[in-house]
Structure formats: structure tokens, C-alpha cells
Backbone bond lengths (Angstrom), bond angles and torsions (degrees), N, CA, C in turn:
res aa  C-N    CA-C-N  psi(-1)  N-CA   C-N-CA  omega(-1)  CA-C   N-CA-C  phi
1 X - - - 1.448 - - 1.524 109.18 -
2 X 1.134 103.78 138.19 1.468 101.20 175.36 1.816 113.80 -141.13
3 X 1.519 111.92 133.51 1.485 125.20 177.16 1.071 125.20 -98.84
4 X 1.039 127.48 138.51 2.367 104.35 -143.77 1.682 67.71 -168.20
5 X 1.848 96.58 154.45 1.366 120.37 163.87 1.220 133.85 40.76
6 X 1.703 121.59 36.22 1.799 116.85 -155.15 2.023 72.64 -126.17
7 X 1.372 89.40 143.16 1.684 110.03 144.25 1.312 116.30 -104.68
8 X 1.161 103.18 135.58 1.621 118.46 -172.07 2.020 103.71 -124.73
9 X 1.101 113.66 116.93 1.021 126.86 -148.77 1.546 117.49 -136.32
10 X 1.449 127.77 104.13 1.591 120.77 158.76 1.421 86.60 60.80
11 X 1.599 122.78 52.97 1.770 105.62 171.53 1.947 86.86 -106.54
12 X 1.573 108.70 178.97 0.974 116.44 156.75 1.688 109.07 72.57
13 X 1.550 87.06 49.24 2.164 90.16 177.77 1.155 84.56 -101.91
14 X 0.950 158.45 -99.75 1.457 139.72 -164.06 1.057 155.92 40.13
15 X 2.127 79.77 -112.26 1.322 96.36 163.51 1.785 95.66 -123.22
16 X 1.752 110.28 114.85 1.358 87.32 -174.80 1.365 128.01 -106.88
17 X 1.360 121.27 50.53 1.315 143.20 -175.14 1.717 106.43 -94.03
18 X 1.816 102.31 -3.87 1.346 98.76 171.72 1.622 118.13 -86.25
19 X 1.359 115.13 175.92 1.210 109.00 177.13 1.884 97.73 -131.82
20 X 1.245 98.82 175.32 1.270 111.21 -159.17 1.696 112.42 -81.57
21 X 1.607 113.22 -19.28 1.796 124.24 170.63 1.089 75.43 -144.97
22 X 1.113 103.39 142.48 2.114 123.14 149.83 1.357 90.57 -144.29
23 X 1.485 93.83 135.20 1.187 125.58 177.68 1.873 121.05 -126.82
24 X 1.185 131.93 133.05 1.468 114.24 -165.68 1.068 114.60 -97.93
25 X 1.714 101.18 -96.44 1.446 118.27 -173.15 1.508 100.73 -95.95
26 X 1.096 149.80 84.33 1.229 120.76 175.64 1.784 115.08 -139.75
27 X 1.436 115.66 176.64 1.661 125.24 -170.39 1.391 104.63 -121.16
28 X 0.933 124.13 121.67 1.865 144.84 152.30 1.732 91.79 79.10
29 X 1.196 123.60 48.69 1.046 117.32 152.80 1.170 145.70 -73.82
30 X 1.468 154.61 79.11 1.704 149.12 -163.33 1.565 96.67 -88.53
31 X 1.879 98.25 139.22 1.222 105.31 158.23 1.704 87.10 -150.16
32 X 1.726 77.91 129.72 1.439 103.85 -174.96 1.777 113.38 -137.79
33 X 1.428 109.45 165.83 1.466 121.41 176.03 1.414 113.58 24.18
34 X 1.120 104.72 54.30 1.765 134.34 147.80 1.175 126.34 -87.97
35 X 1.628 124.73 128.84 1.757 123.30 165.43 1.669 106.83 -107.49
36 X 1.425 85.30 136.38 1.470 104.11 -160.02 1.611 108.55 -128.03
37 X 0.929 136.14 77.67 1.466 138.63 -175.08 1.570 123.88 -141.76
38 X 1.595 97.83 158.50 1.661 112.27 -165.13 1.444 114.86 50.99
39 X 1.509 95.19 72.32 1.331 105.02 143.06 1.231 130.42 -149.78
40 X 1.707 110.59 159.97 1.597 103.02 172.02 1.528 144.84 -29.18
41 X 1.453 103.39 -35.02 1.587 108.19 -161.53 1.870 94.66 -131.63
42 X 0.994 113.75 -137.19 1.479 128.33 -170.80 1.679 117.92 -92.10
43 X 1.353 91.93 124.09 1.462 106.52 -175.09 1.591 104.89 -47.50
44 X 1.441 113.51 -58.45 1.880 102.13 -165.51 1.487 92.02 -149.00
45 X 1.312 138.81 123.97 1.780 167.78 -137.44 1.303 115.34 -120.25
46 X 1.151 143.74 26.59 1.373 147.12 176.77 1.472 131.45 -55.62
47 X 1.505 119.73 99.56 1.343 117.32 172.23 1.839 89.08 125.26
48 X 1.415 99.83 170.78 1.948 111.45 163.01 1.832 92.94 -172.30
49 X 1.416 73.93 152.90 2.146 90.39 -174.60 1.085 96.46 122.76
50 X 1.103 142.26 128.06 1.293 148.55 155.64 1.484 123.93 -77.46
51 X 1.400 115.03 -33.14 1.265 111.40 -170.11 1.687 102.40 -143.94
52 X 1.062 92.12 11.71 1.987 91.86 -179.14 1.677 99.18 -61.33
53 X 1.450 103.76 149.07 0.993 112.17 176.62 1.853 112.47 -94.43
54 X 1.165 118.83 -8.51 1.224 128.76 -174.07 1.548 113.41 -159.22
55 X 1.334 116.98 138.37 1.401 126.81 -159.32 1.362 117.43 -159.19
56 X 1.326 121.22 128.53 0.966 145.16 178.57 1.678 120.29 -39.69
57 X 1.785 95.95 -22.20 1.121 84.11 -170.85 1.667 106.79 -113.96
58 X 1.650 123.14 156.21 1.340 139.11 -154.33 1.443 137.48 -148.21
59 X 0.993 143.80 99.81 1.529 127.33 -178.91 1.444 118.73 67.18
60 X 1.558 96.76 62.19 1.059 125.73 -153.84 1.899 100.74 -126.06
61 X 1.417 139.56 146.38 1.411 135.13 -167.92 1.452 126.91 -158.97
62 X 1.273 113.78 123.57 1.383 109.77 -177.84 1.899 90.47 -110.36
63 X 1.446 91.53 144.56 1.837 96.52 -169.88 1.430 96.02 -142.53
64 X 1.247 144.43 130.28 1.329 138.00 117.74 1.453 90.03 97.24
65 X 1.252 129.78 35.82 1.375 124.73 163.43 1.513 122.72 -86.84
66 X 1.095 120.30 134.90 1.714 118.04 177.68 2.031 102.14 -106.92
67 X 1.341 91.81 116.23 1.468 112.89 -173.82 1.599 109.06 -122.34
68 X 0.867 114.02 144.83 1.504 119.84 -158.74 1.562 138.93 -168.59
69 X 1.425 141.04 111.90 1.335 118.55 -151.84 1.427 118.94 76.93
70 X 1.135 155.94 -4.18 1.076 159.69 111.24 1.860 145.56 18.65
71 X 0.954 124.28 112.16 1.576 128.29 -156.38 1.502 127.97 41.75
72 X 1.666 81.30 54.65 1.359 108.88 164.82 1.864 120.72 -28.00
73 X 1.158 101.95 -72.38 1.088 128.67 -139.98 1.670 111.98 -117.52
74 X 1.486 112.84 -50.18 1.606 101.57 155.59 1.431 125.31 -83.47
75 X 1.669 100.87 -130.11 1.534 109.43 160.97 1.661 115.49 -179.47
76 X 1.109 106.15 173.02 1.650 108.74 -167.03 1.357 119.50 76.63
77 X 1.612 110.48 17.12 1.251 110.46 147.31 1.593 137.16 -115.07
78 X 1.395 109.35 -130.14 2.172 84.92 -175.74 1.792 80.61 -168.65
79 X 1.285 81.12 163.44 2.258 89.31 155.28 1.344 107.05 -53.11
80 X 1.464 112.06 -54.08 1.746 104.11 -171.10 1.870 83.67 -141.71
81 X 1.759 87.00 142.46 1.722 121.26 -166.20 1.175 78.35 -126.89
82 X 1.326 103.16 138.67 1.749 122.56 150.76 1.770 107.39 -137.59
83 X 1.416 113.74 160.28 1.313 123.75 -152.81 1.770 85.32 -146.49
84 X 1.608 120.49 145.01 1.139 117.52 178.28 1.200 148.31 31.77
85 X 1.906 136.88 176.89 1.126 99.83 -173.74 1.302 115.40 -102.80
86 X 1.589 98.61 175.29 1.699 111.81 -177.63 1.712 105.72 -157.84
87 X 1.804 91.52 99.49 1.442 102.93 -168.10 1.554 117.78 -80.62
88 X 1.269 119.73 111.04 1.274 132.43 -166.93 1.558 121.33 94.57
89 X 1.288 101.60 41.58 1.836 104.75 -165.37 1.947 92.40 -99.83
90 X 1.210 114.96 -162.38 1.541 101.10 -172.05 1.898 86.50 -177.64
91 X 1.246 120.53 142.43 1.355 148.79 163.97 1.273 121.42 -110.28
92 X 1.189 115.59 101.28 1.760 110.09 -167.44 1.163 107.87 -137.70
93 X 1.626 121.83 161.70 1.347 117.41 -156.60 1.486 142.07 -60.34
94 X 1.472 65.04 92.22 2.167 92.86 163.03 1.716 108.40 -68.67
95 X 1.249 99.12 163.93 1.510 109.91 173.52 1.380 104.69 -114.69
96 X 1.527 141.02 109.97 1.233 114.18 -170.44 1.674 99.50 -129.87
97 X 1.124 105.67 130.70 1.741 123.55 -159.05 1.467 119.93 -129.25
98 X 1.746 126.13 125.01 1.312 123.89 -163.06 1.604 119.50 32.53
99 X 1.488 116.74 97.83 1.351 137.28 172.82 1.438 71.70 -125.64
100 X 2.177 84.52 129.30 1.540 104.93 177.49 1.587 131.07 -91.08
101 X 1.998 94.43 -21.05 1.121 105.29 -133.57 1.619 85.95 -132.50
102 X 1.579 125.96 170.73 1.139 120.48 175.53 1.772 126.69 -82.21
103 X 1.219 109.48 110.38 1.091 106.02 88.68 1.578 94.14 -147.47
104 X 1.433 114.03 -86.23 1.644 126.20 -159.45 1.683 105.23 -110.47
105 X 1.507 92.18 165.10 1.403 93.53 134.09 1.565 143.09 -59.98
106 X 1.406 109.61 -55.02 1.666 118.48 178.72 1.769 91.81 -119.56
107 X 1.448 90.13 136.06 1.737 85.85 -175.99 1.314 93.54 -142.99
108 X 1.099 117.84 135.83 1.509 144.95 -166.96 1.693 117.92 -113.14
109 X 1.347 117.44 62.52 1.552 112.88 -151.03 1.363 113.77 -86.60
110 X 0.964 106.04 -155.08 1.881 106.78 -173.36 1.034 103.81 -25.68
111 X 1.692 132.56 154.47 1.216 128.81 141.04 1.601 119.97 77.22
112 X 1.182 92.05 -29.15 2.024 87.94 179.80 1.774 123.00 -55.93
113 X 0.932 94.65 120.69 1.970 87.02 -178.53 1.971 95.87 -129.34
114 X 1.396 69.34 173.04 1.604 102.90 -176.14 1.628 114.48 35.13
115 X 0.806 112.64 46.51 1.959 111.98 159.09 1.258 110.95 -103.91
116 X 1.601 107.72 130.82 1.139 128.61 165.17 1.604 96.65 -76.45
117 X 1.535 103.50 120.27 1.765 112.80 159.08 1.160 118.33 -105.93
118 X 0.896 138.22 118.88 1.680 138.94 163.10 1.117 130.69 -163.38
119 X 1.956 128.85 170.95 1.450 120.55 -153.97 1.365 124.24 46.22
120 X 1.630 127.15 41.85 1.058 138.87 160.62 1.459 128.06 -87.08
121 X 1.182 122.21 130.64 2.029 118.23 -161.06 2.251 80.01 -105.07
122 X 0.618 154.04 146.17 1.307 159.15 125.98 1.652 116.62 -126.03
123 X 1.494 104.73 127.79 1.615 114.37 -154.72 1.904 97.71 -133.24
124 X 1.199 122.68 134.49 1.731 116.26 173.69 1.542 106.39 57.23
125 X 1.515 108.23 73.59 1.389 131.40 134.63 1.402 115.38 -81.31
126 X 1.527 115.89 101.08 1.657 108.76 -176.12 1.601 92.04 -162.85
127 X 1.115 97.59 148.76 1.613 123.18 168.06 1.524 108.70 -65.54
128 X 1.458 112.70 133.15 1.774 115.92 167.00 1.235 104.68 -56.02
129 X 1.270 135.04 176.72 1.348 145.12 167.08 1.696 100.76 -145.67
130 X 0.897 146.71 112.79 1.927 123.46 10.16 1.640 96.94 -64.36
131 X 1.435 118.88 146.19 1.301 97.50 160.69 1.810 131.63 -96.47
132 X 1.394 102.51 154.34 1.451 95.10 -175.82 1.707 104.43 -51.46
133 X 2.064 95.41 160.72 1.108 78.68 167.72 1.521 131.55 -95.83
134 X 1.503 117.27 17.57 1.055 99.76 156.16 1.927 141.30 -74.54
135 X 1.709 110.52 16.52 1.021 125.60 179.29 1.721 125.79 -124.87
136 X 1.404 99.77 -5.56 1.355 117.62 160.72 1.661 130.13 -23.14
137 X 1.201 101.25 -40.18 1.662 133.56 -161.76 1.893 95.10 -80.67
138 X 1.240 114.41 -44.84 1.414 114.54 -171.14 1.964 100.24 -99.40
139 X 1.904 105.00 89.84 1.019 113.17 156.28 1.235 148.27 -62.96
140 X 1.892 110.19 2.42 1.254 116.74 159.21 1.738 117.94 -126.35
141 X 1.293 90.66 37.02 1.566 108.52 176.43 1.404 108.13 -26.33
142 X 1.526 123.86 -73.82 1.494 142.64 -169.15 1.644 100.12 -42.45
143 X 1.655 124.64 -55.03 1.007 112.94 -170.16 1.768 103.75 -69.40
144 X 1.194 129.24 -47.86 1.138 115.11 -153.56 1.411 109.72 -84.00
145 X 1.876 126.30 25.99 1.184 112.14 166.39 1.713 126.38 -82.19
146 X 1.245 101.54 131.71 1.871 107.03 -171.24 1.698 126.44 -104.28
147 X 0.880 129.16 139.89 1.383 130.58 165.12 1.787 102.28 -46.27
148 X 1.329 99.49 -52.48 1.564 102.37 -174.60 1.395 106.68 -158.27
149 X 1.334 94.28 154.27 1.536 90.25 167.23 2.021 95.88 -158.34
150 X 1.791 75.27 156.45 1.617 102.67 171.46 1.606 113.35 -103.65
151 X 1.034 103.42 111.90 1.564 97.14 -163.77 1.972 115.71 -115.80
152 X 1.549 99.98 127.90 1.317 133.40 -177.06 1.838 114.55 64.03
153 X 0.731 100.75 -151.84 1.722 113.80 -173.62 1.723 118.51 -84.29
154 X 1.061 99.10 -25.03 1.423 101.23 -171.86 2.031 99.57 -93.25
155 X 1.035 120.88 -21.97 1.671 115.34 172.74 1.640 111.24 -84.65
156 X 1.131 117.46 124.48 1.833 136.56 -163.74 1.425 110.31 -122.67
157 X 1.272 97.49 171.13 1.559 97.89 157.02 1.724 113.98 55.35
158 X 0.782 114.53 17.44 1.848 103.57 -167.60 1.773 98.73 -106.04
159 X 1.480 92.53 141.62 1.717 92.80 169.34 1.639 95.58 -143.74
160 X 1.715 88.32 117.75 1.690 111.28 157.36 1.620 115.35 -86.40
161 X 1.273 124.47 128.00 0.988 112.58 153.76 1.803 115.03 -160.37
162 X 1.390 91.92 178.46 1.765 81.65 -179.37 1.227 127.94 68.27
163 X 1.510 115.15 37.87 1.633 127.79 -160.16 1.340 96.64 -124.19
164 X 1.654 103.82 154.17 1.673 122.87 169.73 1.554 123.03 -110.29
165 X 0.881 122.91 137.26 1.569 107.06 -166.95 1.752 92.78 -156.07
166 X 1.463 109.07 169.63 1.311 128.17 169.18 1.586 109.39 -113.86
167 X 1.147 111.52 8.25 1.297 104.45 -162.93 1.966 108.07 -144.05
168 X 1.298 97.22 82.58 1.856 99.68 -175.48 1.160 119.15 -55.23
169 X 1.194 130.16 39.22 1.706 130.79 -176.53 0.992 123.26 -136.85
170 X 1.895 132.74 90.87 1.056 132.00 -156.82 1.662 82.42 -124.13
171 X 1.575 99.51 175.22 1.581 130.19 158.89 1.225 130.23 -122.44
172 X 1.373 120.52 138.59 1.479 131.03 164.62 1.345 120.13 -142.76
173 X 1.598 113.58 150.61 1.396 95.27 167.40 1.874 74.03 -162.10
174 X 1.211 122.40 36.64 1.488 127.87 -173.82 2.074 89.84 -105.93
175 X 1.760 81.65 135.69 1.408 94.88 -167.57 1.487 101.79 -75.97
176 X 1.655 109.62 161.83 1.538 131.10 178.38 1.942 101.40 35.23
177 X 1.356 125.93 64.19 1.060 168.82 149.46 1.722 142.48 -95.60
178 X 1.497 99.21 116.92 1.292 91.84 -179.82 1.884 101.37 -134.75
179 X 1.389 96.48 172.31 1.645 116.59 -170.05 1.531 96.18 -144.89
180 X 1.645 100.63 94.93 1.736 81.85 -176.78 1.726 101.67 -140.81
181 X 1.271 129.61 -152.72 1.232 125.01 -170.41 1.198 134.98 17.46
182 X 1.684 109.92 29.39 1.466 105.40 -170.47 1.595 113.45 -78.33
183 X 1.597 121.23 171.49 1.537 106.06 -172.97 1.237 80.20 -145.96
184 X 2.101 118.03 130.13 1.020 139.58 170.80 1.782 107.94 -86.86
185 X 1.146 96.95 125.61 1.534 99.06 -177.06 1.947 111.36 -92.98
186 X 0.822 122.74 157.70 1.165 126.36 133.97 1.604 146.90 -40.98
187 X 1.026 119.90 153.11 1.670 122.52 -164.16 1.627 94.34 -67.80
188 X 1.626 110.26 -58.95 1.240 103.15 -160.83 1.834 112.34 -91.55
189 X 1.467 113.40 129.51 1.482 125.47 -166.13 1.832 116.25 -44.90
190 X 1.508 85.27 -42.45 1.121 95.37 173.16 1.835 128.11 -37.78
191 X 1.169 102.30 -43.04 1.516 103.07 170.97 1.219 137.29 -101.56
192 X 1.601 105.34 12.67 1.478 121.92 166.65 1.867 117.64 -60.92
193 X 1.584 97.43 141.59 1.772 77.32 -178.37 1.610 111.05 -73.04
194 X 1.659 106.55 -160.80 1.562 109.21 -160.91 1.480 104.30 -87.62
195 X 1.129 122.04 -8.26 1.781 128.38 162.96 1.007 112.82 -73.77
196 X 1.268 136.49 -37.23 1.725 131.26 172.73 1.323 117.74 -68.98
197 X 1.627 113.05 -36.24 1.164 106.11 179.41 1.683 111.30 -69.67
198 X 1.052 102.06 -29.23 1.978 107.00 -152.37 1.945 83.43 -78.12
199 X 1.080 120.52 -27.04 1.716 114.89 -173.51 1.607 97.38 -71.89
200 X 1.693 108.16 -52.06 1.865 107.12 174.02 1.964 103.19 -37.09
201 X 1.176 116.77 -55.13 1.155 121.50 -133.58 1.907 104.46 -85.21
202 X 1.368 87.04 -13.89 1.566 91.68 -174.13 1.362 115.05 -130.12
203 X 0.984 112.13 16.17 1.352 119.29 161.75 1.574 116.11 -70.35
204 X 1.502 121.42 157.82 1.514 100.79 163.91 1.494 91.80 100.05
205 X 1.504 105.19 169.34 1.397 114.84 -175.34 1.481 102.27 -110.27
206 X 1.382 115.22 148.97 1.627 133.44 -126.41 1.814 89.41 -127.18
207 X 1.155 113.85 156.48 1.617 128.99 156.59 1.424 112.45 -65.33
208 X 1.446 110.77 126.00 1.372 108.62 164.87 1.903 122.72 -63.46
């Protein structure tokens, strides 16, 4: 299956516990060069199970999405959420821009294994100020915002690498895991190398 070319837009006033793609159980799925912005919760939802050790689902891909404005309004989500594993799945360059709320940009939660992440631009991981009150409760909000994170004991197997960010502060504590070659850019674009730009530039959904 594949999800190609949709703007997704101001969904989820409601009820905003939705996210902008959710995706479940599924095999050889791509969703790519999509704009996805202003909303409450999580730009794009991939995977469910928290702690299964084995899952149905596989070779599965988010590519070249431009996500943006993002977890407005709750928290504990990211531009892109993944949930359990999915052996041979792949994260590739997204553009991911103003995530308000905690946690990351790319967030890798319970259970997620084996994705290759890389060639990711993610820029403005930061907390709103006033904060909503659904974030009141986390008094060290500011510190614990991340580029990414691998989160708790039950997520394995994951390799980030080859990422751009403005923001040097990720998490892990996800077993046989690494976070490596990342490259902190600068404020102004201008001095980003020619891989950061070309991920800005092609992200997003394209002219036929």
C-alpha cells in the first residue's frame, strides 16, 4: 500500500488524540511526500504493541514527508511515532519542523525494533510557552525536549544515523541501539551542507 501526495491539515479539533496518518498492523507499506501540519497530537503513527516481541508488521516506510507544527496541544508524541517491531521498515528524509510539545522529533516508542532511520533534517523541538495545560505536570519539560528518542527497555534493534538537527539532545536507553553521525546545523540555512538542504527541498508533496 502506498500514501503519496495528500495534505493533511488542521484535522483533529475535536477530538485531538488523533493523529494525522495512523497506520497499524501492516506489510510493505510507503508513505511518502506528504504535508502534514497543525495539529494537536502526532504528525504520522506507525506500528501498535508496545512490547510484543514479534509482529506482523514489516517493511514498512515513511520517506520524504514534510511535517510541521505538530503536538500542539498534548504530549508524548513526535512528527513520526512508531510502536513495535517492524523488521526492515526505513525512515528517510522527512523534514520535520516546530514540534511543540514533548517528546521528539522522530520517536521510537515502546517496542519498536529494527528501523533503519536516516537523512532526517528536524529543526524547533521546543516547548510552547505558556504551556498548555495538558503539560503543566512535566516541570522539566524544556530539558527533556529531543531530536529523537528511543524510548525504555522494551524498543531494540534501532539504528539512527546520518541526521540533521538544530537541536543536540536526544534519548536512549533502547537496547542494541545506536544514535550516531548526527550533524548539528546552524540557525542560518545558508551554512547547512548540500544534504540538508536537498532533504528541506524535497520533502512534501511534489508537482506532477
Amino acid at each position: 500500500m502506498a500514501i503519496y501526495q495528500n495534505l493533511i491539515k488542521n484535522v483533529a479539533v475535536e477530538y485531538s488524540g488523533c493523529v494525522g496518518l495512523f497506520a497499524g498492523y501492516l506489510v510493505n507499506t510507503t508513505i511518502a511526500h506528504n504535508d502534514i501540519e497543525e495539529l494537536p497530537y502526532t504528525g504520522i503513527s506507525l506500528g501498535w504493541g508496545w512490547d510484543a516481541k514479534t509482529s506482523y508488521a514489516r517493511d514498512n516506510h515513511i520517506l520524504n514527508n514534510k511535517i510541521q507544527n505538530v503536538v500542539l496541544k498534548l504530549s508524548d508524541g513526535g512528527g513520526i511515532y512508531t510502536l513495535g517491531p517492524q523488521p526492515g521498515s526505513k525512515v528517510r528524509g522527512n523534514y520535520i519542523h516546530n514540534v511543540k510539545n514533548l517528546y521528539a522529533g522522530i520517536y521510537h516508542d515502546e517496542g519498536s525494533a529494527f528501523f533503519d532511520t536516516y537523512h532526517n533534517l528536524i529543526l524547533e523541538v521546543k516547548v510552547l510557552f505558556p504551556r498548555p495545560p495538558t503539560l503543566r505536570l512535566y516541570k522539566s519539560a524544556l530539558v527533556k525536549q529531543e531530536w529523537t528518542r528511543l524510548n525504555y527497555g522494551s524498543a531494540h534493534d534501532l539504528n539512527v544515523h546520518d541526521c540533521f538537527t538544530d537541536q543536540p539532545t536526544f534519548h536512549t536507553d533502547a537496547k542494541k541501539s545506536t544514535i550516531k553521525d548526527t550533524v548539528i546545523l546552524q540557525k542560518d540555512p545558508q551554512t547547512w551542507p548540500v544534504q540538508a538542504k536537498a532533504i528541506r527541498d524535497n520533502a512534501g508533496r511534489k508537482e506532477n
